[in-house]
KELUM-669864 format. One record per residue: residue in three letters; x, y, z of N, C-alpha, C, O in turn. Coordinates in steps of 0.2 Angstrom, whole numbers, padded with zeros to 4 digits, always signed. Layout:
% residues N
ALAXYZXYZXYZXYZ
...
% end
This chain:
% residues 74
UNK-0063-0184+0076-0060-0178+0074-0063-0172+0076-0060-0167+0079
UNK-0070-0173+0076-0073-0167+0078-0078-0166+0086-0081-0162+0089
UNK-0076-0173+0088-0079-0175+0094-0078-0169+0100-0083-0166+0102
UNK-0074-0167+0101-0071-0163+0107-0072-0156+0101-0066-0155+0100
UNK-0073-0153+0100-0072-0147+0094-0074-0141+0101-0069-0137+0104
UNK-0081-0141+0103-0083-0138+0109-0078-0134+0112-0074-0129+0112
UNK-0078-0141+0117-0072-0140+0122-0064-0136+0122-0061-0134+0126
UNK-0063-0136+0114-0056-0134+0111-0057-0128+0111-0053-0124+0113
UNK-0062-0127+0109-0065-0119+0108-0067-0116+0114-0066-0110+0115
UNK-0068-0118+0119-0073-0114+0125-0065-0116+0130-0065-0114+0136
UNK-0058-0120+0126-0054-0117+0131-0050-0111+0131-0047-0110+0136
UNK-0050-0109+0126-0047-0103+0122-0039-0102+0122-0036-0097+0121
UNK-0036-0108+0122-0027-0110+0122-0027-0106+0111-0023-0103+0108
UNK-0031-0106+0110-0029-0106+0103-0026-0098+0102-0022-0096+0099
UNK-0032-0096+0106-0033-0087+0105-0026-0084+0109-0023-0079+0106
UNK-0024-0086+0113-0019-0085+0117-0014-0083+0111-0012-0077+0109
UNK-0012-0089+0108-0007-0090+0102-0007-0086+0098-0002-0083+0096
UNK-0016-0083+0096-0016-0080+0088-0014-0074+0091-0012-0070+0086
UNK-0014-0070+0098-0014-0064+0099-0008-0060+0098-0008-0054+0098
UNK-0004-0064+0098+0004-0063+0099+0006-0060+0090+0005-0062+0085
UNK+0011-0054+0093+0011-0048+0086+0018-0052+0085+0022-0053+0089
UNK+0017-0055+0077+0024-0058+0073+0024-0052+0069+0019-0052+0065
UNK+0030-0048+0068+0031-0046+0062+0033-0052+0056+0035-0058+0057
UNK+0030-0049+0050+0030-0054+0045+0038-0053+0042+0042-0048+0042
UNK+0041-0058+0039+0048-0059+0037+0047-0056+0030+0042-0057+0026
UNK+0054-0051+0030+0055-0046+0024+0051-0038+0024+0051-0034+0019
UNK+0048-0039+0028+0044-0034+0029+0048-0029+0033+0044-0025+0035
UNK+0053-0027+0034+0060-0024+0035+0060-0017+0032+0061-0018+0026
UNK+0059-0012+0032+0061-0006+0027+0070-0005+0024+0074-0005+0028
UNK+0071-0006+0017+0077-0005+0015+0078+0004+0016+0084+0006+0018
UNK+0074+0006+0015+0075+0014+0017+0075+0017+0025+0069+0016+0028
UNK+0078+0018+0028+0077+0019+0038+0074+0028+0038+0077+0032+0042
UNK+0069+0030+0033+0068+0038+0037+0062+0035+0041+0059+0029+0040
UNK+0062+0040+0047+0058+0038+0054+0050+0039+0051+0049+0042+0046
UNK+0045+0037+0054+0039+0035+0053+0036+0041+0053+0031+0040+0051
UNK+0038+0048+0057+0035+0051+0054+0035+0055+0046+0030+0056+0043
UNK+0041+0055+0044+0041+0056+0039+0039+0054+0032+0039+0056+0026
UNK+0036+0048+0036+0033+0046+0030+0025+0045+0031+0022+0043+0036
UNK+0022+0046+0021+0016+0048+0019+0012+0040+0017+0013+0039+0011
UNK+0009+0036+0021+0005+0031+0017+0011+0024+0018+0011+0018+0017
UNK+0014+0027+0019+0020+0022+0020+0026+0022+0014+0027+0016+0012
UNK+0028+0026+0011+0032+0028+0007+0037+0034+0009+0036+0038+0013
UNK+0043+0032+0006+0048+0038+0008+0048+0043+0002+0046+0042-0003
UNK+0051+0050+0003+0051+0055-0002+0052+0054-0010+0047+0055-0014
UNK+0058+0050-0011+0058+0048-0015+0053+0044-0020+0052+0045-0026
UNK+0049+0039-0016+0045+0034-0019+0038+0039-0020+0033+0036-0023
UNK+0037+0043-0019+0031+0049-0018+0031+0053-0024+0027+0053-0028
UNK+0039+0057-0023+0041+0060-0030+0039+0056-0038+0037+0058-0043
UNK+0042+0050-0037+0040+0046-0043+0034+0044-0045+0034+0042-0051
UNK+0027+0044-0041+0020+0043-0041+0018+0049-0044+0015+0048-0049
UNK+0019+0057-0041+0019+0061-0041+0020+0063-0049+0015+0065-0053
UNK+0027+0062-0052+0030+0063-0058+0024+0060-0062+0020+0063-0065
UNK+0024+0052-0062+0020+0049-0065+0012+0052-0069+0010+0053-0074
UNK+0010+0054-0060+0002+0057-0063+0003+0065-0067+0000+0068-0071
UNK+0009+0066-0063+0010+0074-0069+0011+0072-0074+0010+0077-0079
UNK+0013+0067-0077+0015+0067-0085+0009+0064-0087+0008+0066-0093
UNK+0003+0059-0084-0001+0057-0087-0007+0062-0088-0012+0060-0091
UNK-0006+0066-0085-0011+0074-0083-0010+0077-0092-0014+0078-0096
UNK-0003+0078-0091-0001+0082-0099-0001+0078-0105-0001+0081-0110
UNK-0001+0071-0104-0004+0067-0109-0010+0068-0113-0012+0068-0119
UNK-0013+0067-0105-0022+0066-0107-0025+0074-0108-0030+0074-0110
UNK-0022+0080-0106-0022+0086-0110-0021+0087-0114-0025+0091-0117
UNK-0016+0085-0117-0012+0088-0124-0016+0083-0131-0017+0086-0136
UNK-0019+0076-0129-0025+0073-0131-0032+0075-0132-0035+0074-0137
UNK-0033+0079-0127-0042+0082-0128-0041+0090-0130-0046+0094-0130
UNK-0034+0093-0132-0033+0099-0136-0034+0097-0143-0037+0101-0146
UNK-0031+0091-0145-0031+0086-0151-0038+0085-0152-0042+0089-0157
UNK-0039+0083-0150-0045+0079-0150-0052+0090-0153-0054+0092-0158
UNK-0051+0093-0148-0054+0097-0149-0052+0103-0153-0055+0108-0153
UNK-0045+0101-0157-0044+0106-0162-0042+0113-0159-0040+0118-0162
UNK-0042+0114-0153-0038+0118-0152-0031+0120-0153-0029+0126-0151
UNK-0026+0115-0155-0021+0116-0155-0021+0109-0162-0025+0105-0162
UNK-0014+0111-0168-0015+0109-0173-0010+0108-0176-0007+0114-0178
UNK-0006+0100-0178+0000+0100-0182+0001+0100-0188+0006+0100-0190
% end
């Protein structure tokens, strides 16, 4: 099994193979804006929704250490 291992390697048929660019299956964008457009690899929409997210968890954890700190009181 491992007698010839050497020789397999020092012919380099294998590396030929691995070099070759496959894109990977489903990796397809459902969204088509062009590549510059987009930030991180996300389109506007999917950004806006990150965005929204940390905005409200911002006003959470504020309106909590206002609690917390007795500055504002129900």
């Amino acid at each position: 099994m491992f007698d010839n291992l050497r020789e397999d390697a020092a012919s380099g048929q294998y590396y030929e193979e691995e070099a070759k660019f496959q894109p990977a299956v489903g990796t397809e964008s459902s969204f088509n804006a062009p590549p510059s457009r987009r930030i991180l690899g996300m389109t506007g929409v999917q950004r806006f929704i990150i965005v929204f997210m940390f905005f409200l968890a911002v006003c959470v954890i504020g309106a909590m250490a206002l609690l917390v700190t007795g500055k504002i009181v129900f």
